[in-house]
C-alpha angles and dihedrals in degrees: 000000000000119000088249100047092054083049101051090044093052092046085053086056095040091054096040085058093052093045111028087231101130116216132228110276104270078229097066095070092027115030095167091073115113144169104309089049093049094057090042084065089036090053098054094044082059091052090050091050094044090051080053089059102260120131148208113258101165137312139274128222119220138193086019092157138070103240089052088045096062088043098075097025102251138126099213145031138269137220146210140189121264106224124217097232086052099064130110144178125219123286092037127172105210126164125248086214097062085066134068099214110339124191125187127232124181111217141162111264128201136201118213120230098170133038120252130187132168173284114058090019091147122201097269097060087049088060096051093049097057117086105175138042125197134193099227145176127221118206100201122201142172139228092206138085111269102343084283087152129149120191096277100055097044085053094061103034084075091282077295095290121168110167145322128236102193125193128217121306124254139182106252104273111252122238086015112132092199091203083086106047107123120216135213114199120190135185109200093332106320133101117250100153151051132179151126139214102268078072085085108071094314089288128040092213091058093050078067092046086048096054093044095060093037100050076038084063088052097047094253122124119198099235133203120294096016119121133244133205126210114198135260122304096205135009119303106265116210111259110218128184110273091028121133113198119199124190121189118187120197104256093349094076126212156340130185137185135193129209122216135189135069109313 
């Protein structure tokens, strides 16, 4: 993709962010980009937040399941940065209005005590480096009209992140394979949603191992502190004003959100 077309798209982004106005899918007009052209745009709309005083806390991975794999046609996931001014803790307040068209997704969130960079992290390092999990939530949302997005536009729309509500803190649970930690996901009381953690790439643990070598192959290493997503444990569920959402993660507790804005 030519210098001035990465720098137009991520302009497009930068300015759908700032006025809630969503854009046309990049793929519309060019629908051989791919995944490479999608993180050169990303690249340089991080490096426009990050001149506004923002700025990276972590990462998030996306597409970290099969269905939404073969969605999009890929074999892999994708990832995008966390930024600082989108983090939450539980029991947030946040507008409806501050978002385009936001969805919530539940999902299993690690703390880094320790830096990895690829390639070759494998999944028990991975485990070792990492000194917190949190039970979180992901408000997904897209800078694109509709949610029309191929691979290359949610790439560089951020992976389509929005915001994070994160739980307490814990030291990861001994003896706790958290393939198997179920999840409970309710809207205003009633249950929409069911997971556990082998939705993400089969292993929490391995979405982080994942991340490590392919940042690695970038140049990037995760470092310590910073935060890591692991991908939704059930399909997004449309977040509405007035809405409360509650996660509750076997052995890892709880999250809640809470919607403002006129319903």
């Amino acid at each position: 993709m030519p210098d001035q077309d990465i720098a137009s798209r991520a302009r497009a982004l930068y300015e759908a962010r700032a006025t809630g106005m969503p854009v046309a899918p990049f793929t519309d007009t060019d629908p051989t980009l791919g995944m490479d052209d999608g993180y050169a745009v990303q690249q340089e709309l991080v490096r426009l937040l990050l001149a506004d005083g923002d700025h990276v806390v972590g990462y998030k991975a996306g597409l970290t399941s099969v269905p939404m794999q073969e969605m999009f046609g890929v074999d892999t996931p994708d990832y995008g940065p966390v930024l600082a001014s989108t983090v939450y803790g539980s029991g947030a307040r946040v507008s409806r209005e501050s978002f385009i068209s936001p969805k919530v997704e539940a999902e299993i969130v690690f703390r880094l005590g320790a830096p990895l960079k690829g390639p070759r992290v494998t999944t028990a390092e991975a485990r070792e480096a990492v000194s917190e999990v949190l039970a979180g939530l992901e408000i997904v949302d897209s800078r694109i009209v509709d949610w029309r997005i191929g691979l290359a536009d949610t790439i560089a729309d951020l992976a389509s992140n929005g915001a994070v509500v994160l739980g307490t803190p814990l030291a990861p649970p001994a003896g706790v394979d958290l393939r198997l930690t179920g999840m409970v996901f309710r809207r205003d009381g009633e249950l929409v949603a069911t997971g556990a953690g082998a939705a993400a790439l089969g292993d929490p643990y391995a979405v982080v191992a994942w991340l490590a070598n392919t940042l690695g192959a970038r140049g990037v290493a995760l470092e310590a502190g910073q935060l890591v997503m692991t991908g939704a444990l059930h399909a997004a569920v449309p977040m509405r004003a007035g809405d409360s959402f509650v996660a509750e993660f076997d052995r890892l507790g709880s999250v809640t959100l809470h919607v403002d804005g006129a319903s």
